[in-house]
Each structure stands twice: as C-alpha cells, then as structure tokens.
C-alpha positions as CSV (number, residue, x, y, z in Angstrom):
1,X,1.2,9.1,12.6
2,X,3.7,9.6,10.3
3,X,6.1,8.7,7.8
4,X,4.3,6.8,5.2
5,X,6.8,4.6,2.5
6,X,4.8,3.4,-0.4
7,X,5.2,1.5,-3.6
8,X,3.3,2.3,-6.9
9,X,2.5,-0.3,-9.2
10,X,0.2,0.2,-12.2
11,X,-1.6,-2.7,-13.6
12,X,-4.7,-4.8,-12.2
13,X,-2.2,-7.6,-11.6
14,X,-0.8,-5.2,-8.8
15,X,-3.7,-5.1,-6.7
16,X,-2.8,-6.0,-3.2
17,X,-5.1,-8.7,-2.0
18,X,-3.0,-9.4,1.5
19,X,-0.7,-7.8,4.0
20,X,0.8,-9.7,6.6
21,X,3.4,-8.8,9.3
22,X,5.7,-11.6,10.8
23,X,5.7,-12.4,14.3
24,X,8.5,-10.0,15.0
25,X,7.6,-7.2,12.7
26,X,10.8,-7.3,11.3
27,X,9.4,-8.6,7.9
28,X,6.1,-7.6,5.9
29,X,4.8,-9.8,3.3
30,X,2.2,-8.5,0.6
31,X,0.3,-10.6,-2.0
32,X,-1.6,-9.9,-5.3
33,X,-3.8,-10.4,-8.3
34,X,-0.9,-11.4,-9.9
35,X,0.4,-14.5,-7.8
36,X,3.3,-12.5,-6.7
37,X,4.6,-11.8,-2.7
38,X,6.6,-9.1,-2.2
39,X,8.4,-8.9,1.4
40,X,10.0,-5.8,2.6
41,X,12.7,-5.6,5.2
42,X,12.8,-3.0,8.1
43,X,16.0,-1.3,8.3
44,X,18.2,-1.4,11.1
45,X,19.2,1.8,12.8
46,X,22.5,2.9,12.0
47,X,24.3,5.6,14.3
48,X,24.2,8.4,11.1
49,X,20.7,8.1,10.6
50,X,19.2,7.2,13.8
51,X,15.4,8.7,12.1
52,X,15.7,5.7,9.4
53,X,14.4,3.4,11.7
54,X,11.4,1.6,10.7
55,X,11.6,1.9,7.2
56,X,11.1,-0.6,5.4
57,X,13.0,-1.8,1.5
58,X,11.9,-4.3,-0.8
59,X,13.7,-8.0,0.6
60,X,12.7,-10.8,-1.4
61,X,10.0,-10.9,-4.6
62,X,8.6,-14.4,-6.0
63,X,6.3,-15.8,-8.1
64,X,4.1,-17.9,-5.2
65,X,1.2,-19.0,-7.5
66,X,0.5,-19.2,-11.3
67,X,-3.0,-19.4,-13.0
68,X,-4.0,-22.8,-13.9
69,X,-7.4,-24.4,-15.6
70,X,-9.3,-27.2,-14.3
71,X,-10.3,-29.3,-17.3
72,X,-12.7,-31.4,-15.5
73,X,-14.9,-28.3,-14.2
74,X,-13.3,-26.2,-17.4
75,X,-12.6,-23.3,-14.5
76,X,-9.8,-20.8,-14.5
77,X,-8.2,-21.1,-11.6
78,X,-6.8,-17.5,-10.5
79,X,-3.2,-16.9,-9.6
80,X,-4.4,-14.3,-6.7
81,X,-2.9,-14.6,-3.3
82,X,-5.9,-14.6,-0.8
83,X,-4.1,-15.5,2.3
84,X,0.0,-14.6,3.8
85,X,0.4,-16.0,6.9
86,X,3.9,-16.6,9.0
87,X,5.0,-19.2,10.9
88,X,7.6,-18.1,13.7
89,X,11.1,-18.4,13.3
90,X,12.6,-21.4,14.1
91,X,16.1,-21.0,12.6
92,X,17.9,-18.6,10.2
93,X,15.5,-19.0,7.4
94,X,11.7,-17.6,7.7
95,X,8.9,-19.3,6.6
96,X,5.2,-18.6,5.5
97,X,2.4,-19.9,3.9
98,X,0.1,-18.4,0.9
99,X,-2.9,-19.9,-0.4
100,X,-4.7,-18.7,-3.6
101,X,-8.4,-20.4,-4.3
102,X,-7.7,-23.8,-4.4
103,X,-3.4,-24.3,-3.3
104,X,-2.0,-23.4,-0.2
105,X,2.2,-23.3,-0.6
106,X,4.7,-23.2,2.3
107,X,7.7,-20.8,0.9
108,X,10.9,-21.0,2.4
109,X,13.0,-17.4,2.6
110,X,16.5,-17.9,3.2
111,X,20.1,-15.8,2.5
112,X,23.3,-16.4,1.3
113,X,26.2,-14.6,1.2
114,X,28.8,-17.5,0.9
115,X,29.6,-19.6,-1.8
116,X,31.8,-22.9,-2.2
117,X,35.1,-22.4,-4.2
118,X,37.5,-24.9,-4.9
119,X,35.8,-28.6,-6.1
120,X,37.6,-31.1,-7.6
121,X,35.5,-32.8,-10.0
122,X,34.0,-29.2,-11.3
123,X,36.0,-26.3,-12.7
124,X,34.5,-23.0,-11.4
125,X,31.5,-22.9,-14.0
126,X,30.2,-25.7,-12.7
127,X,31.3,-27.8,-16.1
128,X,32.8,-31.9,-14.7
129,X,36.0,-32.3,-15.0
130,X,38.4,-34.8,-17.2
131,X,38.8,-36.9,-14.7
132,X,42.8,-37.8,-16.0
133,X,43.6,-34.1,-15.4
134,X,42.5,-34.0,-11.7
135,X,46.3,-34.6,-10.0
136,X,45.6,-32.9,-6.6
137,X,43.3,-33.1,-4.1
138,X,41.8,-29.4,-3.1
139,X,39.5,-28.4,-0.2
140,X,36.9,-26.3,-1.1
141,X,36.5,-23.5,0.7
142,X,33.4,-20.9,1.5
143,X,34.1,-17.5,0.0
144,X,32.2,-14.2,0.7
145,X,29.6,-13.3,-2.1
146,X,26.7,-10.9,-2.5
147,X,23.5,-11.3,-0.1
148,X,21.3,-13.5,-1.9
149,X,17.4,-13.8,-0.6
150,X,16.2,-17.2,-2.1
151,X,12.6,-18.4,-2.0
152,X,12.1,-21.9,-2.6
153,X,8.2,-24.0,-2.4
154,X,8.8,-27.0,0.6
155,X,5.5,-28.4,0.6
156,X,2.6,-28.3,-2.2
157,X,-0.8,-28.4,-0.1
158,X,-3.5,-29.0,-3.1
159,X,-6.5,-30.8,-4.3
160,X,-8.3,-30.9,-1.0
161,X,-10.7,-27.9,-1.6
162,X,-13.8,-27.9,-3.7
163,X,-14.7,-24.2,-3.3
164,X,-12.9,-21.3,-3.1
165,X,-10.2,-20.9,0.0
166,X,-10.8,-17.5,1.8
167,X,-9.0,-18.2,5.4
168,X,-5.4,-20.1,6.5
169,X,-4.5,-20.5,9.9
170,X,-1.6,-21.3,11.8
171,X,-2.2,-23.6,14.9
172,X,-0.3,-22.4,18.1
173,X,0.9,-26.0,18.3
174,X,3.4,-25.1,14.7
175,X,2.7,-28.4,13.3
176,X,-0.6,-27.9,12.1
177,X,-2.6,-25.4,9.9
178,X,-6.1,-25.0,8.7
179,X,-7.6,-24.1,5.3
180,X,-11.2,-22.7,5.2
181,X,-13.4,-22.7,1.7
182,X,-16.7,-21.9,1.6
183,X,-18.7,-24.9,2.8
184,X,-15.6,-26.9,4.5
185,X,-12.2,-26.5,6.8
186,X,-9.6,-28.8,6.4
187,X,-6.8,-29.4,9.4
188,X,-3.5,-30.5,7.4
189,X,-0.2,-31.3,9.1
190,X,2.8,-29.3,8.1
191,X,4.2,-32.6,7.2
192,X,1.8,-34.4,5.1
193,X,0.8,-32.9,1.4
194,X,-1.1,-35.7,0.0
195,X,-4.3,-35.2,2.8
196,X,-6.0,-33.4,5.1
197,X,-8.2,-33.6,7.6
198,X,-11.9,-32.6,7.2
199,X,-12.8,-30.9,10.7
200,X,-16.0,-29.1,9.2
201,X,-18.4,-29.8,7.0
202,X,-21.1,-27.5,6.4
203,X,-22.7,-28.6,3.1
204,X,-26.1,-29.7,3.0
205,X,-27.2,-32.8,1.2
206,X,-29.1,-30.6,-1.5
207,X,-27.6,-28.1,-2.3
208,X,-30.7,-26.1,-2.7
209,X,-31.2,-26.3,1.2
210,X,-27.8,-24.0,0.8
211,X,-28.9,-20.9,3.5
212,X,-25.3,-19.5,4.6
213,X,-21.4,-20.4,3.6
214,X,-18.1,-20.2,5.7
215,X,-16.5,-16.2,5.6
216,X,-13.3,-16.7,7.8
217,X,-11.9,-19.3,10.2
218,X,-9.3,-18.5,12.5
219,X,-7.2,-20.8,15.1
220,X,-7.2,-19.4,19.0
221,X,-4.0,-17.9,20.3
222,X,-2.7,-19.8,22.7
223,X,-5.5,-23.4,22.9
224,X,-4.5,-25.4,19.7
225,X,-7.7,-27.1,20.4
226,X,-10.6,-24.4,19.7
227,X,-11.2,-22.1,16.5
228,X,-13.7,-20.1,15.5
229,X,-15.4,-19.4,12.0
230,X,-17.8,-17.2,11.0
231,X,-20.7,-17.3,8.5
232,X,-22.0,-15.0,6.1
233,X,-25.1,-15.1,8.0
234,X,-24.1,-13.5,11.0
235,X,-23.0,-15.7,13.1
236,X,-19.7,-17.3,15.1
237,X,-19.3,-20.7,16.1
238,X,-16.3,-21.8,18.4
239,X,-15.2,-25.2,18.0
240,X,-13.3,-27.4,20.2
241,X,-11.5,-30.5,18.3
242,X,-11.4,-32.4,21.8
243,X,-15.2,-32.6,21.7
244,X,-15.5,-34.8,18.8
245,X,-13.2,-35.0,15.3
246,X,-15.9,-33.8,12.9
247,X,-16.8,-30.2,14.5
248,X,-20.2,-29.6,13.4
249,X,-21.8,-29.4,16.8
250,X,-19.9,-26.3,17.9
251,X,-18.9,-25.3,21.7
252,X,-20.5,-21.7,21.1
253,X,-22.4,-19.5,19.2
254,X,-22.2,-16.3,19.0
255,X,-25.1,-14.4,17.1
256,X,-26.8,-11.0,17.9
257,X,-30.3,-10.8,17.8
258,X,-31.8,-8.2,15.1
259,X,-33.2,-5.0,15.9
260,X,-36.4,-5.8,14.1
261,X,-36.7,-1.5,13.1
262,X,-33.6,-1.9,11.2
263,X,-34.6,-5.0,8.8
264,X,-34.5,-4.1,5.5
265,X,-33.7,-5.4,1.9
266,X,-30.4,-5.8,2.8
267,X,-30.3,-6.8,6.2
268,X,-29.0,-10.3,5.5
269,X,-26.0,-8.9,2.9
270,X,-24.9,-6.1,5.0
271,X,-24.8,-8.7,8.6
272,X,-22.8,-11.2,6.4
273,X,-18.8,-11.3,8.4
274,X,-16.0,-10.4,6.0
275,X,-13.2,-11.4,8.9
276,X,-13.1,-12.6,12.4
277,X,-9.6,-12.5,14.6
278,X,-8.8,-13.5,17.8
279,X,-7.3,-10.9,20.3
280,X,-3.5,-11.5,21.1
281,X,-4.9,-12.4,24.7
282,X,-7.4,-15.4,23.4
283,X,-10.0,-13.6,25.4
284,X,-11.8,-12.0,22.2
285,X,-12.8,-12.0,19.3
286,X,-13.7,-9.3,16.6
287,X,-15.6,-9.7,13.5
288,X,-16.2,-7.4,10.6
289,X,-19.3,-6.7,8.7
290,X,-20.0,-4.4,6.0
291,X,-21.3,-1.5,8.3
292,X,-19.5,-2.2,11.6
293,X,-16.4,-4.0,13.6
294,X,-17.8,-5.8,16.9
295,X,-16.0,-7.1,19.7
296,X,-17.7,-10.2,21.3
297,X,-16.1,-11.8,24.8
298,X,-15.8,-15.6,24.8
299,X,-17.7,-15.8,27.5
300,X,-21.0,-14.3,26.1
301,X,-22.4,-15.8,23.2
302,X,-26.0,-13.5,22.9
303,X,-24.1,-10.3,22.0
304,X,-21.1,-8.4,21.3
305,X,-19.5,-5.9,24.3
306,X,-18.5,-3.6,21.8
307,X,-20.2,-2.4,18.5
308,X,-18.2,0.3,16.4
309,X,-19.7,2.0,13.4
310,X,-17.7,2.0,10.5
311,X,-19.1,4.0,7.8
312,X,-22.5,4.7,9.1
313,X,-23.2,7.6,6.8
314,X,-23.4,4.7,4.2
315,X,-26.9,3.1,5.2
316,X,-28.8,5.8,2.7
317,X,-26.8,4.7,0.0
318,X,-27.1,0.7,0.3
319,X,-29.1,1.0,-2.8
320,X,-26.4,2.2,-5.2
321,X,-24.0,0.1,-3.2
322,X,-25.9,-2.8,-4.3
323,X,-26.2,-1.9,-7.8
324,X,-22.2,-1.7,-8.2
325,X,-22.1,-4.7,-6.2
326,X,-19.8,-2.7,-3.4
327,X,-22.0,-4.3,-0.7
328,X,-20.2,-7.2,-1.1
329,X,-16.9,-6.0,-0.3
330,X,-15.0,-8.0,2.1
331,X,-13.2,-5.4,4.5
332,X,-10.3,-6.7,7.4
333,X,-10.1,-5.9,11.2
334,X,-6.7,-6.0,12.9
335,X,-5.9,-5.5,16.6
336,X,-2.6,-3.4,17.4
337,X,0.0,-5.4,19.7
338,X,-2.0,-4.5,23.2
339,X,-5.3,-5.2,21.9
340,X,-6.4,-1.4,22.8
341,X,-7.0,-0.5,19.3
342,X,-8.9,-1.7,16.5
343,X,-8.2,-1.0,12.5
344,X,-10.3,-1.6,9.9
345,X,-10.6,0.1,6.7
346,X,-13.4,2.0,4.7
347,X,-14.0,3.9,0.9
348,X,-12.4,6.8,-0.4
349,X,-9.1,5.7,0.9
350,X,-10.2,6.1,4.6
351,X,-9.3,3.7,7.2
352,X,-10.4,3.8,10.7
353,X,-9.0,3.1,14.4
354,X,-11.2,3.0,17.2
355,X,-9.6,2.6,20.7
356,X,-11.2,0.7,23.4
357,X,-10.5,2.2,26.4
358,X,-11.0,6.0,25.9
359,X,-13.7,5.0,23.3
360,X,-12.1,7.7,20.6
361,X,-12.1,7.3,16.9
362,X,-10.4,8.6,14.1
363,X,-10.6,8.2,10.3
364,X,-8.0,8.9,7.8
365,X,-6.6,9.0,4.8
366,X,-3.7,6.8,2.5
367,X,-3.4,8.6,-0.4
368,X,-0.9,10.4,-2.4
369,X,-1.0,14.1,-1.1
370,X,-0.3,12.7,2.3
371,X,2.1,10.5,1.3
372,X,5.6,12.6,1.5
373,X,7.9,11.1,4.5
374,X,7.5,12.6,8.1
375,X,4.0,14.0,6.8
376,X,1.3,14.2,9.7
377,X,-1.9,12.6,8.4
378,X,-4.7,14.7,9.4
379,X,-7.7,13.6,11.0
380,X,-11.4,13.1,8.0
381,X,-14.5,13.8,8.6
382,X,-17.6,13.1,6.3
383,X,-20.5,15.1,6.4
384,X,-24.1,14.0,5.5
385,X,-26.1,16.4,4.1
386,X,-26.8,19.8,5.4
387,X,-23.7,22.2,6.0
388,X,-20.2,21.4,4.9
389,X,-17.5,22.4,6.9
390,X,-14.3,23.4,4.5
391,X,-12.3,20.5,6.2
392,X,-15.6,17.7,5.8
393,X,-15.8,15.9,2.5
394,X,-19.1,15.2,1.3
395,X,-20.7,11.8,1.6
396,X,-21.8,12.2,-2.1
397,X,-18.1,12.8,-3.2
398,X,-16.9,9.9,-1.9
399,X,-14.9,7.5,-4.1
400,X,-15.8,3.9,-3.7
401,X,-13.5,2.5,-6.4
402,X,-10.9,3.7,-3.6
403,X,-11.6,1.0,-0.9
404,X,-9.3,0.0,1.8
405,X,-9.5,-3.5,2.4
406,X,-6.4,-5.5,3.6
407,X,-4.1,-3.3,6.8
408,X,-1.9,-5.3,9.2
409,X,-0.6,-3.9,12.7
410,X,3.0,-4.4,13.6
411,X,2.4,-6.9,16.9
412,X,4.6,-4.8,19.5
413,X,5.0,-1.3,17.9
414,X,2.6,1.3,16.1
415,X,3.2,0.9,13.0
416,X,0.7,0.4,10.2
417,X,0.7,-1.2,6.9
418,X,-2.6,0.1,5.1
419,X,-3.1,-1.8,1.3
420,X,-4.8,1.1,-1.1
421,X,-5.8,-0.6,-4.3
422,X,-2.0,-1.0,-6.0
423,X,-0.3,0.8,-3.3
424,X,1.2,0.0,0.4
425,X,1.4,2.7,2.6
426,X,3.4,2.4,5.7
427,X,2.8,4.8,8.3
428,X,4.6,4.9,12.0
429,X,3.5,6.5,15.3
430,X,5.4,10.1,15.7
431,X,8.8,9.9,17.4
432,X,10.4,13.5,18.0
C-alpha cells in the first residue's frame, strides 16, 4: 500500500474517536473528542495529474455536538462523537448521522454555488426596502458564486438513553435506525424525534443482579428484520423483530465455549466484544475482542469458522495491561468491499489485515516516518523474547499510548483510512 495523506492536529480535543466512509467512498467522515466531524472529499482525476486520484482534501468541518450537564444526575455530558454513520444518497445533498453519549443528530451536507440577485423588497445586503421607492418590478435572478459546503442539524434524536450510547445503525429499509446504550437499543424512525421504540431491554430488576452490558449492535445487510448485538461477556445474539416487538428472546446465540487451560484472571475482560459487523453479503458476522478478531457463520451458533490472533504476544503482559487500564480498550474490525479481508488495529501504531482465503497476515505501521506520499509501508514484526532480528521490534518496546482503534475500508476499492490518536492516515493499494 501506498500513498498515505494525513492531517495533524495537536490537542486532546483532536483525538479521533470515529471514521466512517460513505456508501460510495467518495466521502470520509471523521469524528472527535471535541464534538467536531471533519469530511474529506476524494479528488477527481484530472487529465494533468492522472496519479492524484484518490486523494482526498478537507470538504465540509462542523461543530455536530457541544458538551452539556445534566442537572438532575449533575453529569457532564461529553461532546465526543462515538458513532458516524451514512445514509445513501438520495438526492444532491448527503446525509449522516452522529451520536455522542446520550444525542444522536442527523446532519444535512449540502453545496451552493448560486445565489439570488435582484429582490424587490430587499436591497443587496439583505436590508427591506422603503416600500414608496420600489417603482419597478425586477426578477431575481440566480448568479454564480463560490462553492459553499453547508451543514445544517434536520432532526434532534435525544432523551431516550439512560446510559451511555456506543452503537448507531442504519436499517436497510432507510427509514429506520437503531441506537444501542449499554443495557437497552432503541428502534427510532427517521421521522419521529420525540420517541423511540424500545426493542431490547437487558436491565435486570436489581441492578446488583447486573452480570454483562450491551458492547455493539448492528442492523443485517440486506433483512431490515434481524440484528445482532454483542455483550461484553462474550456472546452474540441475533434478533428478529418479526418474532415478537420486545427482542429479549433472541433467534441465536452465538457463544464459544472456553478452553478451560486458558481461564485466567482475566479471562472475562479480555473475551468482552469491543465491535461486531455484518459481512457486505449478510452471511457473517465478525466480532472483536481484546486478543483476537473471529469470524462466526450465521448458521453456526457453537463457534466461530475463523479465529485470528491479533496481538498474541500480548497474553504475558495482561498484568500491566490491566494496571494502565489498556485491557479495556475497545479496538474496531472492518471487512474490505469483497469480504476477503479483515482490518483491525493493534498498539504501537500497528494495524493488522488478515485475508481469508490464502490465510496470510500482515501487520503494519501508521506513523510519521512512513508517512511521505507514494511511500511503501513495510511489513512489522514483533519478537518475544529470545533473538531480535534488526527489522523485529521488541515486545517490551512497544508503545501502548499509540493504539489504533477506529479504521474504515473504502466499500469497492483498497483504500484505507487508519485513525492514529490525532492523526488520519490514508493509505491506497499500489497503482504503477
């Protein structure tokens, strides 16, 4: 891969908690700390510089969420975008949603690059008129301007979540989405602000009874009847909202049974699913957890077809990576457009693609020294113990405030969007 663009911010408001392509790839949206979304454009090829392809400039920044403070619970309430997600383009104007813990917003992106000239009862500034000096009658007229990108909130989607919202999901029917919080999801219609739908309910009577909490929920594909959410104990359930209106009886479960020589301290944390996401084909899904990425068929519920190990190397060090509370990192899985190859990301900057058919993997690097256009990025390799070979790094060298968390996959080409800390790196598959 090459070709990486990136943009360098400074300040812990910066931090990129979301990256999000659009359903053509023409558009990336990022989110972070700060409440801000920042979407960059790809550029269209031009017959001079036919290699400019693919990259992609800054289109449209905007304030999506401010902090707030609940005065009845006396919480801050952070401005961090958790969730981007798209809605496919209907018209001229693209649309999208982004949720922090408690709001979800639906942003409208539109241009203009005309404006009205010519109105009677205004003069040019916009000022009324003296109504005895208007003698004639004018047309207006639409003149050319500069291309303006315009974000503007349509709907306001609040007050329906008690905890914290970690998943949104866009149903394939387009008029429906769903918001996922730790013990509840709510189904809301893109029409209706003022109430949702609660589809699950997973909070016990006492909340001492409390054994496991909701991680991710995600919408099927193509059935705008079943999703699927996953727990922080382990476990998937499919749902299927024909089957009854409050989904707390699921369809499936999907759980792997533990290997009872592995159980340690830190079994539970360390099985606990940071993300789960449907294939493009609807046929499976893949969930992350803190050591591995699995991929489970729909139609097997007693264990995953595929298991890949992330960061292996890391098991000896679960100790320390309790003590500066890194276990409970919440790393992202993304499919490319085919559903061949898996991304998810790891520390030190590394992020790692494992592709299903030829069973290969590869780890590498976002970081600055690779980070010069048309630069190759080189294959890492981390060594435990023993021998270092001069291109290995060390597993005790590795940086773990450098984590890769949040990557996206263009949906028909290969190109990457990788989120390091307060940086986006973009890198594209090699074209000589």
């Amino acid at each position: 891969m090459n070709y990486p663009d990136e943009s360098t911010y400074g300040t812990k408001a910066d931090i990129i908690s979301t990256v999000e392509f659009n359903h053509t790839g023409e558009l990336l949206a990022t989110g972070d700390k700060g409440g801000r979304v920042v979407i960059f454009q790809r550029e269209q090829e031009s017959k001079n510089q036919v290699h400019r392809r693919g990259e992609y400039n800054v289109y449209s920044t905007f304030q999506s969420h401010e902090p707030e403070f609940d005065y009845l619970k006396s919480l801050e309430i952070e401005e961090k975008i958790n969730k981007i997600r798209w809605l496919p383009q209907q018209n001229a104007a693209y649309f999208l949603l982004s949720t922090n813990d408690k709001t979800v917003k639906l942003w409208k992106v539109s241009e203009r690059d005309k404006r009205p000239e010519g109105y009677n009862l205004k003069d040019e500034e916009g000022r009324l008129r003296d109504p005895a000096t208007i003698t004639t009658l004018r047309v207006p007229v639409l003149r050319p301007m500069d291309l303006m990108v315009e974000a503007t909130p349509r709907r306001v989607f609040a007050n329906a979540h008690t905890y914290h919202i970690n998943s949104i999901s866009v149903n394939s029917d387009y008029e429906t989405y769903m918001s996922a919080d730790d013990l509840r999801i709510n189904l809301w219609n893109f029409e209706i602000t003022n109430q949702s739908f609660n589809i699950v309910d997973i909070k016990p009577a006492n909340m001492e009874e409390l054994t496991e909490v909701i991680t991710a929920a995600e919408f099927h594909p193509h059935h705008c009847n079943t999703f699927v959410y996953s727990s922080s104990k382990g476990t998937i359930r499919l749902c299927d909202m024909r089957a009854s209106a409050l989904c707390d009886r699921h369809t499936k479960f999907f759980e792997e049974p533990e290997d009872p020589s592995n159980r340690s301290f830190f079994s539970e944390i360390i099985s606990s699913i940071s993300d789960v996401k449907f294939s493009h084909s609807g046929r499976y899904i893949m969930t992350r957890d803190y050591l591995t990425v699995k991929v489970w068929d729909l139609n097997m519920e007693n264990r995953p077809i595929e298991t890949y190990q992330v960061h292996d190397y890391l098991r000896s060090k679960l100790c320390s990576l309790y003590e500066n509370d890194c276990i409970f990192d919440k790393f992202e899985c993304v499919w490319n457009g085919s559903d061949s190859v898996i991304m998810t990301g790891s520390y030190n900057n590394f992020f790692r693609m494992f592709d299903r058919n030829t069973k290969r993997d590869v780890t590498l690097e976002a970081s600055r020294e690779n980070s010069k256009p048309r630069a190759i990025l080189k294959p890492r390799k981390v060594c435990v113990g023993g021998k270092r070979r001069k291109d290995e790094i060390s597993v005790d060298s590795l940086d773990f405030s450098k984590k890769i968390l949040h990557t996206a996959w263009h949906p028909s080409e290969n190109i990457i969007a990788v989120a390091a800390t307060n940086n986006l790196y973009i890198f594209q598959d090699k074209v000589n």
